[in-house]
C-alpha positions as semicolon CSV with decimal commas, in nm:
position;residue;x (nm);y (nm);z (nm)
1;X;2,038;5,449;5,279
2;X;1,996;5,829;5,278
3;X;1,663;6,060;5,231
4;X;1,628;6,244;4,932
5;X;1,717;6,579;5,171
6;X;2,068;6,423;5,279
7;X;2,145;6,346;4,890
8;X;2,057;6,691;4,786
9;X;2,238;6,877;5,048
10;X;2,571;6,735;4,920
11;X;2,500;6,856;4,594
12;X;2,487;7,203;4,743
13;X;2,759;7,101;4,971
14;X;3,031;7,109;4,636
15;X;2,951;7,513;4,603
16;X;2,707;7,479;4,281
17;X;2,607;7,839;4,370
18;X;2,417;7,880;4,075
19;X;2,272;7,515;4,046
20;X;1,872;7,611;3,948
21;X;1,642;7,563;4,227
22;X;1,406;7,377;4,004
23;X;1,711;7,099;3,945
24;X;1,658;7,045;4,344
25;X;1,279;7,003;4,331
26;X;1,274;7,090;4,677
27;X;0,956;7,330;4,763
28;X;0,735;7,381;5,059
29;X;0,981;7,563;5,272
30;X;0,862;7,737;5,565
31;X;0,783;8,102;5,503
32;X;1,107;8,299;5,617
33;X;1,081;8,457;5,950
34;X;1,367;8,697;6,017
35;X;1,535;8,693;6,288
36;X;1,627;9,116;6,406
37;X;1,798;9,268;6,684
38;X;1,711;9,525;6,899
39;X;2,103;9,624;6,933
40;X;2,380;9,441;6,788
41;X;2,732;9,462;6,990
42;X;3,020;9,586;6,787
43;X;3,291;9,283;6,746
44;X;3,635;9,363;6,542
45;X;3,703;9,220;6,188
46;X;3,978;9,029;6,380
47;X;3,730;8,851;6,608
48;X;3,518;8,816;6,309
49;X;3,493;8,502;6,100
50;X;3,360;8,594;5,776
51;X;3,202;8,290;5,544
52;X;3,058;8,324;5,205
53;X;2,782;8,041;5,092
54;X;2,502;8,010;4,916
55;X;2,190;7,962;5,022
56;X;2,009;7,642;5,031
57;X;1,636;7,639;4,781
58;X;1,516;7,433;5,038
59;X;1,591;7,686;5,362
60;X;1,379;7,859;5,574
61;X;1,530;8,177;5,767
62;X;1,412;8,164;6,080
63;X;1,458;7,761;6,121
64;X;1,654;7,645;6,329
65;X;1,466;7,322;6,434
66;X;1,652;7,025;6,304
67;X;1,294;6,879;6,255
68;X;1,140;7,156;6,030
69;X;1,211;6,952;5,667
70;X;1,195;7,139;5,467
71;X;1,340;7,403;5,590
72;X;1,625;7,324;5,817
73;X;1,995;7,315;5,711
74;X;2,298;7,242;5,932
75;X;2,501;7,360;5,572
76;X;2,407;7,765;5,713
77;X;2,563;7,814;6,018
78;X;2,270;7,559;6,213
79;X;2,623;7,341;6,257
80;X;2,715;7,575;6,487
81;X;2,398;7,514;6,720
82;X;2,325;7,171;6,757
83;X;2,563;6,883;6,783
84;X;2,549;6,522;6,767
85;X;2,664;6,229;7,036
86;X;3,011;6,177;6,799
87;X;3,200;6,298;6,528
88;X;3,412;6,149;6,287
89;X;3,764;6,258;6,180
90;X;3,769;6,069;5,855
91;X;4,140;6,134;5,796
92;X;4,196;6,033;6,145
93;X;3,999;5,716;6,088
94;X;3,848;5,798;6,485
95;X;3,477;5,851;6,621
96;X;3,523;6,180;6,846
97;X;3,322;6,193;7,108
98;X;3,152;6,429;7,197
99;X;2,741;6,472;7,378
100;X;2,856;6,085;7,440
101;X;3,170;5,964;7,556
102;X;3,087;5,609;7,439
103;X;2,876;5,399;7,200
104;X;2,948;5,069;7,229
105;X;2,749;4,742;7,075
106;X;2,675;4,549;7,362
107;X;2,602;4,173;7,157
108;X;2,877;4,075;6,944
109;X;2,558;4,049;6,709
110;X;2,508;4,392;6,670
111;X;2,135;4,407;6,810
112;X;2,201;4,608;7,120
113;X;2,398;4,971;7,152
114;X;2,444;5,107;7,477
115;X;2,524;5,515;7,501
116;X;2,669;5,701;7,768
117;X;2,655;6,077;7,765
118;X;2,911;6,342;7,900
119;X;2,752;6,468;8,299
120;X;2,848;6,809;8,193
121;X;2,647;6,839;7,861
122;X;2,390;7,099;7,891
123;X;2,190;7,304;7,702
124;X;2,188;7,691;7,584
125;X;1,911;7,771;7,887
126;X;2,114;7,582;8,176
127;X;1,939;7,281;8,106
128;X;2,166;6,915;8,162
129;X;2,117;6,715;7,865
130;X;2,025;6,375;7,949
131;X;1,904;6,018;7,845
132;X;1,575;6,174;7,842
133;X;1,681;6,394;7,538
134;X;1,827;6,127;7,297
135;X;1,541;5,875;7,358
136;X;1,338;6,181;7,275
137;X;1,509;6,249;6,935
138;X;1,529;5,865;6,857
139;X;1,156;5,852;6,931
140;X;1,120;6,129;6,695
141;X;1,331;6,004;6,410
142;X;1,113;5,679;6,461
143;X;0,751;5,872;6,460
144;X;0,744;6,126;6,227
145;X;0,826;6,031;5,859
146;X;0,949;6,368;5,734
147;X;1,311;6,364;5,930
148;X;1,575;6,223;5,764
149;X;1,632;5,879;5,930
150;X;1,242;5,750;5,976
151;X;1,340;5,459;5,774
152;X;1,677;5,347;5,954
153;X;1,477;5,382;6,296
154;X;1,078;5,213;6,174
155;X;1,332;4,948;6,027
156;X;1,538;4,843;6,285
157;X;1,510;4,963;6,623
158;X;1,304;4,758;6,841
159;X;1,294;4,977;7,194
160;X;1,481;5,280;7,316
161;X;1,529;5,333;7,665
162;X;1,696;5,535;7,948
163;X;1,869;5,353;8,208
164;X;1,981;5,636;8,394
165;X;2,011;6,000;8,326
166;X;2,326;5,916;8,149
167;X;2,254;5,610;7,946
168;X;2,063;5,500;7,668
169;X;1,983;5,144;7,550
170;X;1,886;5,124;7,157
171;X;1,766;4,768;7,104
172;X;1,740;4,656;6,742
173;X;1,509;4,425;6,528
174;X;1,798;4,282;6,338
175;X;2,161;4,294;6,312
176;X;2,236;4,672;6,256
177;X;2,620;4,722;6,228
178;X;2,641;5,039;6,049
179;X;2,396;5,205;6,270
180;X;2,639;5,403;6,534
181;X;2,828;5,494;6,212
182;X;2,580;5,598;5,961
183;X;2,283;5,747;6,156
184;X;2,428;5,846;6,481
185;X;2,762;5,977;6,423
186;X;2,768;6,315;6,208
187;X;3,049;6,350;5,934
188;X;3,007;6,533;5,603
189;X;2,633;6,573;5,567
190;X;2,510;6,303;5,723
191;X;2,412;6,203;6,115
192;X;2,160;6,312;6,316
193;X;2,194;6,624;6,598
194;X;2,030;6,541;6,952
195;X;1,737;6,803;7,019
196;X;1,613;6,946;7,382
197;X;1,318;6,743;7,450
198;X;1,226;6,957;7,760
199;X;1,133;7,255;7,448
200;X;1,014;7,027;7,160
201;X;0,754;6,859;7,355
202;X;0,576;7,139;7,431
203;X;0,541;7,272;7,082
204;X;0,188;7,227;6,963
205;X;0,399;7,030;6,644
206;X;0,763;6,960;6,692
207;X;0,784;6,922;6,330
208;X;0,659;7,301;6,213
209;X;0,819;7,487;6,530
210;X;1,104;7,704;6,360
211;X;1,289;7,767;6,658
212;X;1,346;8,095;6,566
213;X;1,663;8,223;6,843
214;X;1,436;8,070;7,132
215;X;1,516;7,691;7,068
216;X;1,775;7,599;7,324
217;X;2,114;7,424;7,193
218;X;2,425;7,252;7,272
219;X;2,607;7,428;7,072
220;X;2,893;7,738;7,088
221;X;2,717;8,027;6,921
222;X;2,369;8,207;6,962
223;X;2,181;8,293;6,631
224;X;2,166;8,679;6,684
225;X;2,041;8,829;6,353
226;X;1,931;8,661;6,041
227;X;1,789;8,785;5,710
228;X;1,821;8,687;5,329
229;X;2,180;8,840;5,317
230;X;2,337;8,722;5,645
231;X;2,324;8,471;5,936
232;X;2,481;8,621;6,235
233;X;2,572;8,410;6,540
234;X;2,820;8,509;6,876
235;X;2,976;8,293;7,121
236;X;2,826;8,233;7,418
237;X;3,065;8,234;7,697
238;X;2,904;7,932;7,878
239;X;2,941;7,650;7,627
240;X;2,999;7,339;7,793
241;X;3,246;7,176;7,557
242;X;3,510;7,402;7,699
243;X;3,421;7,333;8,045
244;X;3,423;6,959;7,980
245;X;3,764;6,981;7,836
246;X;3,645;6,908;7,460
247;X;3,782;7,200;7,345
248;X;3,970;7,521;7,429
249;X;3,741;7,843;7,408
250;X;3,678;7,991;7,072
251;X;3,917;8,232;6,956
252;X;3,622;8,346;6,705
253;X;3,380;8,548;6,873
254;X;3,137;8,607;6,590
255;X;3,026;8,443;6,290
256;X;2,886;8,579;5,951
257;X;2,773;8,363;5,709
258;X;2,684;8,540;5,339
259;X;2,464;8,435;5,100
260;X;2,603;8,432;4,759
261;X;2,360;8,266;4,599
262;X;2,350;8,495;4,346
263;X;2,706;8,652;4,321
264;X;2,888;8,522;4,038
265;X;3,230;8,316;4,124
266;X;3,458;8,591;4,029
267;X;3,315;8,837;4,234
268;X;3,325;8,584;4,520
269;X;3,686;8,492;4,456
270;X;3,809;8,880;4,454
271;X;3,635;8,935;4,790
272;X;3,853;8,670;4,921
273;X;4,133;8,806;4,794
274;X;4,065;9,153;4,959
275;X;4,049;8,965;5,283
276;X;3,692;8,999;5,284
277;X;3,597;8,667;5,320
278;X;3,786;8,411;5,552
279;X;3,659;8,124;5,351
280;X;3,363;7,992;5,075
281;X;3,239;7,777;4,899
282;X;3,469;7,549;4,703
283;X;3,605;7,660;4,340
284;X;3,733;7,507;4,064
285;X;4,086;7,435;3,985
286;X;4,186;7,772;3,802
287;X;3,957;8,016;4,024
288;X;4,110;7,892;4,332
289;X;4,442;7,901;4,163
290;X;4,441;8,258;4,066
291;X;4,314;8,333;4,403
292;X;4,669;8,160;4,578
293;X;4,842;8,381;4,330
294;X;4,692;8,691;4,462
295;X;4,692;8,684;4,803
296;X;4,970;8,434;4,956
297;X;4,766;8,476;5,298
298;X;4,509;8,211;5,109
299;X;4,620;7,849;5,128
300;X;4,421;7,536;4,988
301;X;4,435;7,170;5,142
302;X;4,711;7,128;4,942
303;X;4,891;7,457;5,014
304;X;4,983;7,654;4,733
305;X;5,014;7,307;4,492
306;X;4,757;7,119;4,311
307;X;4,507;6,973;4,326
308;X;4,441;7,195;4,577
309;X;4,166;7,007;4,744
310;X;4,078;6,696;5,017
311;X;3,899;6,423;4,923
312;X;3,515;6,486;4,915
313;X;3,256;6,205;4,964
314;X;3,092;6,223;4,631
315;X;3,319;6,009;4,363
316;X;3,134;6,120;4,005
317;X;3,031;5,832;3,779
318;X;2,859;5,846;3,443
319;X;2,538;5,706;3,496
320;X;2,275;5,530;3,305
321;X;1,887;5,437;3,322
322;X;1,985;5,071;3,272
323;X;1,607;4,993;3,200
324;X;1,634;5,166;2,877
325;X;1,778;5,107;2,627
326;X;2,081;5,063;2,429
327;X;2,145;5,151;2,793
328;X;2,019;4,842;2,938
329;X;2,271;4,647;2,685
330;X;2,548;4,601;2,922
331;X;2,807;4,545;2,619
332;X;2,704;4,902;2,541
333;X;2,791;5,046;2,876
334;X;3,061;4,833;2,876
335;X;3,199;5,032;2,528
336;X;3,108;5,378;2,691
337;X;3,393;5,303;2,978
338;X;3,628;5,169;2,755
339;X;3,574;5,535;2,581
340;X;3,705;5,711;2,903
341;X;4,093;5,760;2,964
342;X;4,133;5,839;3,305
343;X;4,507;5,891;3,274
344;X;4,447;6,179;3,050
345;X;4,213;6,309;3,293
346;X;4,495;6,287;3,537
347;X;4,703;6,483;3,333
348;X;4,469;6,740;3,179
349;X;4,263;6,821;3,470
350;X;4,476;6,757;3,790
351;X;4,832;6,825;3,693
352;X;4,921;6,453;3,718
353;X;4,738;6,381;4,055
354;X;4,582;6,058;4,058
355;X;4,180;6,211;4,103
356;X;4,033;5,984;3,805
357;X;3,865;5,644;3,995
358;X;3,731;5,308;3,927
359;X;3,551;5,308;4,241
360;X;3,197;5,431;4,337
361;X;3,301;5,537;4,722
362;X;3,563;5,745;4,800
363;X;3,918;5,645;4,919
364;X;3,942;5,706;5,285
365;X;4,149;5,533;5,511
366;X;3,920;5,222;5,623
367;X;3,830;5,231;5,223
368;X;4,164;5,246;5,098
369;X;4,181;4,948;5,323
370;X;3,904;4,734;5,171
371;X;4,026;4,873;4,803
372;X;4,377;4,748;4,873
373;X;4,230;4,340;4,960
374;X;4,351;4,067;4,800
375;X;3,967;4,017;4,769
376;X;3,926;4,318;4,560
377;X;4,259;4,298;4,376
378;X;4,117;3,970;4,236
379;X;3,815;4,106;4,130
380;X;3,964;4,386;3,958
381;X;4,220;4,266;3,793
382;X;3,944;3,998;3,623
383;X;3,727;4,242;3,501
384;X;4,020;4,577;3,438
385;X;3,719;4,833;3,519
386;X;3,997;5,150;3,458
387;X;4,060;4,986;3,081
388;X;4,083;5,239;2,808
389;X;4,069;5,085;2,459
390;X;3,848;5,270;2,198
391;X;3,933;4,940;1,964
392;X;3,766;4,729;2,219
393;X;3,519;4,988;2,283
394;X;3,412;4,910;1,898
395;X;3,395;4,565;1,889
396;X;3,181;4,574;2,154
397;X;2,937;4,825;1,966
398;X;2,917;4,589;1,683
399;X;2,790;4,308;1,816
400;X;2,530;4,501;2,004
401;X;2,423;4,610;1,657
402;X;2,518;4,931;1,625
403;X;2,743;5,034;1,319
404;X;2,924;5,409;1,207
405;X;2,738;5,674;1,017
406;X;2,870;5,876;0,783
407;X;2,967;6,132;1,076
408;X;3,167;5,842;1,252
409;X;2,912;5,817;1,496
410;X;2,714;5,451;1,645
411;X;2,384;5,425;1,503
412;X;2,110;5,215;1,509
413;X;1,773;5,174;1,337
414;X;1,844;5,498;1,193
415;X;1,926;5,674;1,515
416;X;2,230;5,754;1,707
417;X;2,322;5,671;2,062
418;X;2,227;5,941;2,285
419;X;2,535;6,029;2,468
420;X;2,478;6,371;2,595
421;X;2,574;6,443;2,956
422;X;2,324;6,593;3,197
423;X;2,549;6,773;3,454
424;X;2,596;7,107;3,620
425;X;2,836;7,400;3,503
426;X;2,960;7,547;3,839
427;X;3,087;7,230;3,944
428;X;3,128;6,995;3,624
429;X;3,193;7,333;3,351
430;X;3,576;7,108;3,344
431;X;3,512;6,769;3,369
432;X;3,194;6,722;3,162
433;X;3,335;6,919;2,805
434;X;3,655;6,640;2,828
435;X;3,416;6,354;2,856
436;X;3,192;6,436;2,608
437;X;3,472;6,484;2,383
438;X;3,656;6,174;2,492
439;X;3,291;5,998;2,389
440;X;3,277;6,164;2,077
441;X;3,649;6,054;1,949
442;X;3,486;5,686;2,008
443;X;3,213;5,737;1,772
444;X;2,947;5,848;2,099
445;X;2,694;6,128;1,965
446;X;2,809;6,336;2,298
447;X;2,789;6,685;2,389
448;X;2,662;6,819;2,771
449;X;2,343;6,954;2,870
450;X;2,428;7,193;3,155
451;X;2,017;7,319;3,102
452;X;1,809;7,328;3,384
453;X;1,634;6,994;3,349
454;X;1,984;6,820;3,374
455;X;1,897;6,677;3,749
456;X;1,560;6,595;3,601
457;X;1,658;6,467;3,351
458;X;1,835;6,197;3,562
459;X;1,513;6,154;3,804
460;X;1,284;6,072;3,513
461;X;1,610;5,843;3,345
462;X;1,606;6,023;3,071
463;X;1,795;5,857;2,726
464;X;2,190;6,006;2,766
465;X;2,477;6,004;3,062
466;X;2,443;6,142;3,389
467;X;2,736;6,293;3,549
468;X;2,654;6,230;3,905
469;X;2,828;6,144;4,246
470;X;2,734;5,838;4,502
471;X;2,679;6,013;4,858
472;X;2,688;5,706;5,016
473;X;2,998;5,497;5,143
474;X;3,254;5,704;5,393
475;X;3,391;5,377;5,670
476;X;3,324;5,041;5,430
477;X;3,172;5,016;5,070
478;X;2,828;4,858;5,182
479;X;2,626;5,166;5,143
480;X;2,734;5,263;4,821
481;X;2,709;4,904;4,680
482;X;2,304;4,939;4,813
483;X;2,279;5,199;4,610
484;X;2,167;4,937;4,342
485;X;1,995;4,684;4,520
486;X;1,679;4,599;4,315
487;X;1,485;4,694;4,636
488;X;1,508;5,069;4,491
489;X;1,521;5,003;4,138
490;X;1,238;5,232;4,034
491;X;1,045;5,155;3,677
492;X;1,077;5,349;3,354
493;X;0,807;5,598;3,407
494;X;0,869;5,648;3,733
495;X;1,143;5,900;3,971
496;X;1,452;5,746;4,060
497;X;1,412;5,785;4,460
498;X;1,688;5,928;4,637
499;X;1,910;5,992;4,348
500;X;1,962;5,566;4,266
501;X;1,958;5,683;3,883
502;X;2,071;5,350;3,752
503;X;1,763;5,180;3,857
504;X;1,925;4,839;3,811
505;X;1,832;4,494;3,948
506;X;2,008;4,169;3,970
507;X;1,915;3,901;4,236
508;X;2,283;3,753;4,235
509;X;2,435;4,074;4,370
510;X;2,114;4,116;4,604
511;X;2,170;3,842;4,717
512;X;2,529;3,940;4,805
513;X;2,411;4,213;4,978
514;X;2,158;4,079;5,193
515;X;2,412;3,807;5,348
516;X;2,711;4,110;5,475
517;X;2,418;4,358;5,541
518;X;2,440;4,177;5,899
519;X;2,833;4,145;5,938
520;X;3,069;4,380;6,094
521;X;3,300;4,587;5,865
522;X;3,629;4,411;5,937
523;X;3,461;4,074;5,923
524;X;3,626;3,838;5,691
525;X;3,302;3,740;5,497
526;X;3,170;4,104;5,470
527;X;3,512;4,156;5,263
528;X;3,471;3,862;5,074
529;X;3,097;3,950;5,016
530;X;3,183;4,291;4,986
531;X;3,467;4,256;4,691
532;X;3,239;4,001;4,497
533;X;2,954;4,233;4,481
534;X;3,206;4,551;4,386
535;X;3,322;4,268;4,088
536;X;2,959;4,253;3,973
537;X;2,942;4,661;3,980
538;X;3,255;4,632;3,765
539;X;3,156;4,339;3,520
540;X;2,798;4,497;3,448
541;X;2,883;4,856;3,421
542;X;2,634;4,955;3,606
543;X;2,718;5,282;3,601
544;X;3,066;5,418;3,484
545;X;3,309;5,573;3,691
546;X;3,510;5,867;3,653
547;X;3,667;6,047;3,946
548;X;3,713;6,144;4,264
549;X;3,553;6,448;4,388
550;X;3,755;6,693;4,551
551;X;3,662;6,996;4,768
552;X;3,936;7,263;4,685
553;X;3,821;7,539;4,930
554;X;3,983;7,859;4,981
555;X;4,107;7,927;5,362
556;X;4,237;8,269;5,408
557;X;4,507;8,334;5,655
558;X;4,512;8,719;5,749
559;X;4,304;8,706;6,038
560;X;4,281;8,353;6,120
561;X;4,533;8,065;6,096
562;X;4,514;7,685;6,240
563;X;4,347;7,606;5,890
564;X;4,326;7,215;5,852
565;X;4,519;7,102;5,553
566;X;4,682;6,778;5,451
567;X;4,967;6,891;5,666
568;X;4,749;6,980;5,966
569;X;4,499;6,721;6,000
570;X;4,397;6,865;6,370
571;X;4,103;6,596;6,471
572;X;4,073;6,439;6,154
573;X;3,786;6,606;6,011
574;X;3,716;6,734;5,646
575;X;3,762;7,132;5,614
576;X;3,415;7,242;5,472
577;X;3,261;7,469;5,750
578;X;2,964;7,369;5,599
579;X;2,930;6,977;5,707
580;X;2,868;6,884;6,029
581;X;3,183;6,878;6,157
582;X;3,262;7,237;6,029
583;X;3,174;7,358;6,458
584;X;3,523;7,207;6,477
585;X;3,719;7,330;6,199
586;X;3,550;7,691;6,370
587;X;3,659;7,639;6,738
588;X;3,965;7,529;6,615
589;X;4,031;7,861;6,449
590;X;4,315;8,074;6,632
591;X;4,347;8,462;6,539
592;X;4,639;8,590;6,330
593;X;4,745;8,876;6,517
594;X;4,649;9,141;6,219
C-alpha cells in the first residue's frame, strides 16, 4: 500500500521531463524559499559531480523537511541528507544496514520488531541519534495524516518504545510481515528517512517547517545554495558513516543537481556528451544509444550493448476501468491480450532482450524466485497469460457481441470499442505507437492519446487503455497483487486512489489475500496463496500486461568511474541517483584522474 505521493514520484522517477504538471495533480506546494550564499568556495570540475533532472511539480525549494508534503522530495538531491535505518541492494537480494545495524522480528508471528541503532550515528550539529529519534518519526508517521505511511502505522502498530538509547521496540496490532521491508527499509522510492526529533519538536508545526539549510541531518552533504536552476550541496568532512566504517570518504566533494525540466532531451543528451553532465535522467533506447556512440567515456547498465538499462520497479500493463464497460466483459479483455505479441516487442523494441512480461511486479531475485514455483508454473501454464492469437482474440469478440465494421474494426450497438491508449510521450513515445498498432491489426479502434488529460484520464477511468506501471511489489508479489483488492476498488464516478486504475473486485481473490497478508514471504502457504491469486490476475485479465520497465541511464566516465552496472553490482543497489539509495551509488563514486 503506497500514498498517492510515493506512486507519483516514480512516475517522475522514469525521466518524463516533460510529463504536464496538471497529469500529476499535485498542487499546494510550499512557496519556494531560496536558499543563497554569502560566498561559495571554488571546487574543481573533477571534484564536481554534475546531475541533470527535472524538477518535481510537487517541490518546494527551500524544503528539506521530509514532513513538508507537498513539498519535499528525496528524488532532488534531499537523498543526500537524510537516511533511513536500512537499505536494500535489490540485485544483492540484502538489507544494508545502515542508522540500524539490526531489525529483527522478535515473535515468529510477526507482531513485535526490535531495532538496534549504530552508537556512532549522529547528526549534522553533533547531535547522537538515538531511540529517542525513531520513536519520534514513528510517532509522527502515526499522527499526522499527510506523510506518506499514516496508514501502515494508524493500521498496525500498537506501541513504540525506547528501551535504551539504542533500541526501539515497534509492537504491532496484527501480524505485519512486510513492515521492516516496505515502510522501514528505503529502496527505489519508497521507505521512510529517520528525522532529528531534538529540531522537529520545537517547530511551532513539524509538518510546515521547510528546513531550509538549518534542519540537522545524517547525511554526507550540506545543502549550500539552492534556486530554480540548481541544488548545490558539499561534503561535510564529519559524516559519521565513514567514521563508523560504512563507507570510505567521498571522493565527490560537491554536488550539482540541474533542473531540466524544461530542456528538451536532445539538448540534455549533447551536454552529456560534452562531459557536461556526469549523469541524468533516463532516455530512451535510441537517445541513449547515440549518446554511447559519441562519447565512449558514457557507459549504460549494460555497457555499450542493449538494452542498455537495469530493471526498474514499474512493469507497464494495459489497464482497464473494469466497471465499465465492454471493459468490465472479461472475454473482452481477455481478446485485447491475445492482441499483444510480446515476442515482437522483444524483437522490435529491445534487440531480442526478453523486456516484454506477463507479470505485474518486476523480476528481482526473491521474485524471480516466486515466478519460477512449481506453484506459479501451474497456474500459468493453465491459463497461458503471454498467448498471442488474434484468431482466438476474435472468437472471443463474437460471443461478447461485438462483430467487424466495414473498416475491420469491433463494433457494437453502432459504436466501436474504444481502444485508445492514454500514456505519456517522453517515456512511452516507443512502446505505446506498437501497441496501438498491434490492437488495430486485431480489429481494436486504437490509436494513443499522449494529451495532457492522459493520467486523468486513467483517475476518472475513462472508456480506452491505460498504459501504466504497478509501483508496488520489489521482495514478494503481495503488494502488487493488493493492488486490486476490492477494499480500493473505487466506483465509476469516482478517482481511482493511489493509481489502482482497474478498480476491480472479486471476494474469491480477497479472500486469498486476506489469509497470506499475515504469513512470512518464504512461507509455504503464502506461495501457494500467493500463485493462486496471481492465476486469478491471469484468468480475469484484470489488467493486461506488457513489459518490463527498464531504467537505461546514462553514466559518464571522464571524471568519475566506479559506475554500478550489471558487471559491477557494488552493494546491490539500483543506479538512479535519484531513489533513495542513489547517497550510495554517490559515495561510491571514485574520480577518474582527468
Amino acid at each position: 500500500m503506497f500514498k498517492f505521493q510515493t506512486v507519483t514520484a516514480a512516475v517522475l522517477a522514469l525521466g518524463q521531463i516533460t510529463l504536464p504538471v496538471a497529469a500529476l495533480g499535485q498542487t499546494g506546494a510550499p512557496p519556494p524559499t531560496e536558499i543563497v550564499p554569502q560566498s561559495l568556495p571554488e571546487v574543481a570540475r573533477n571534484e564536481t559531480l554534475n546531475l541533470a533532472w527535472g524538477v518535481s511539480a510537487s517541490s518546494s525549494i527551500g524544503t528539506t523537511n521530509p514532513w513538508v508534503l507537498p513539498g519535499y522530495t528525496h528524488q532532488e538531491g534531499n537523498n543526500l541528507l537524510f537516511e533511513p535505518l536500512m537499505y536494500f541492494g535489490i540485485y544483492k537480494n540484502e538489507f544494508i544496514p545502515w542508522l540500524a545495524d539490526s531489525m529483527e522480528y522478535t515473535k515468529d508471528d510477526f507482531t513485535a520488531l526490535e531495532i538496534k541503532l549504530n552508537p556512532m550515528a549522529k547528526w549534522s550539529d553533533g547531535e547522537p541519534v538515538t531511540a529517542e529519534d525513531v520513536v519520534y518519526t514513528f510517532e509522527g508517521q502515526k499522527q499526522y495524516e499527510t506523510l506518506p505511511y499514516h496508514a501502515q502505522f494508524a493500521d498496525l502498530v500498537d506501541t513504540i518504545s525506547a528501551k535504551d538509547e539504542h533500541t526501539v521496540e515497534v509492537t504491532f496490532t496484527q501480524p505485519a510481515p512486510r513492515f521492516k521491508f516496505e515502510v522501514l527499509t528505503e529502496k527505489f522510492d519508497t521507505g521512510i528517512p529517520i528525522v532529528p526529533k531534538h529540531w522537529l519538536e520545537k517547530q511551532e508545526d513539524p509538518t510546515k517547517a521547510p528546513g531550509l539549510a538549518e534542519m540537522p541531518h545524517s547525511g554526507p552533504y550540506d545543502i549550500v545554495a539552492w534556486n530554480a536552476n540548481q541544488k548545490i550541496l558539499d561534503l561535510r568532512d564529519d559524516w559519521w558513516a565513514v567514521e563508523a566504517g560504512r563507507v570510505e570518504k567521498p571522493a565527490v566533494k560537491r554536488v550539482i543537481v540541474v533542473n531540466i525540466l524544461n530542456q528538451p532531451i536532445d539538448t540534455v543528451a549533447q551536454r552529456l556528451v560534452n562531459n557536461e553532465f556526469d549523469s541524468s535522467v533516463d532516455m530512451r533506447a535510441q537517445i541513449i544509444g547515440n549518446i554511447l556512440q559519441q562519447n565512449p567515456d558514457i557507459q549504460s547498465w549494460t555497457g555499450t550493448e542493449s538494452p542498455y538499462g537495469y530493471l526498474d520497479w514499474w512493469p507497464n500493463s494495459l489497464w482497464m476501468n473494469d466497471q465499465l464497460e465492454p471493459y468490465s466483459d472479461v472475454r473482452v479483455r481477455k481478446a485485447i491480450s491475445l492482441a499483444v505479441n510480446r515476442d515482437l516487442i522483444n524483437e522490435v523494441l529491445y534487440e531480442g532482450a526478453e523486456i516484454a512480461t506477463v507479470y505485474p511486479f518486476p523480476l528481482y531475485p526473491n521474485l524471480q524466485t516466486f515466478a519460477d514455483s512449481p506453484e506459479v508454473k501451474a497456474e500459468q501454464e493453465k491459463y497461458n497469460p503471454g498467448a498471442y492469437d488474434v484468431d482466438e482474440s476474435a472468437k472471443l469478440m463474437e460471443e461478447a457481441g461485438f462483430t467487424k465494421n466495414g473498416d475491420g474494426l469491433w463494433e457494437k450497438d453502432g459504436k466501436t470499442l474504444d481502444a485508445t491508449i492514454q500514456a505519456f510521450e517522453s517515456i512511452h513515445g516507443d512502446i505505446a505507437p506498437v501497441l496501438a498498432e498491434m490492437l488495430r491489426q486485431a480489429g481494436f479502434d486504437s490509436n494513443v492519446n499522449f494529451g495532457t488529460d492522459a493520467y486523468q484520464n486513467m483517475v476518472d477511468g475513462k472508456a480506452g487503455l491505460y498504459l501504466f506501471g504497478h509501483g508496488a511489489s520489489l521482495f514478494d508479489p503481495f503488494e502488487a497483487l493488493n493492488l486490486f483488492h476490492g477494499r480500493y476498488s473505487e466506483a465509476i464516478g469516482s478517482s481511482a486512489g493511489n493509481n489502482r486504475f482497474s478498480r476491480y473486485k472479486n471476494p474469491e481473490f480477497d479472500a486469498i489475500l486476506d489469509e497470506i497478508a499475515p504469513l512470512g514471504s518464504d512461507d509455504p502457504k503464502f506461495i501457494s496463496g500467493a500463485a493462486k491469486a496471481l492465476g486469478i490476475y491471469w484468468r480475469d485479465v484484470i489488467d493486461v500486461p506488457v513489459i518490463q520497465w527498464l531504467h537505461r541511464i546514462p553514466y559518464n566516465n571522464h571524471y568519475w568511474t566506479n559506475w554500478p552496472s550489471a558487471t559491477n553490482v557494488g552493494m546491490g543497489t539500483n543506479g538512479a541517483f535519484w531513489a533513495h539509495t542513489g547517497m550510495l551509488v554517490i559515495t561510491g563514486l571514485k574520480a577518474s584522474g582527468n
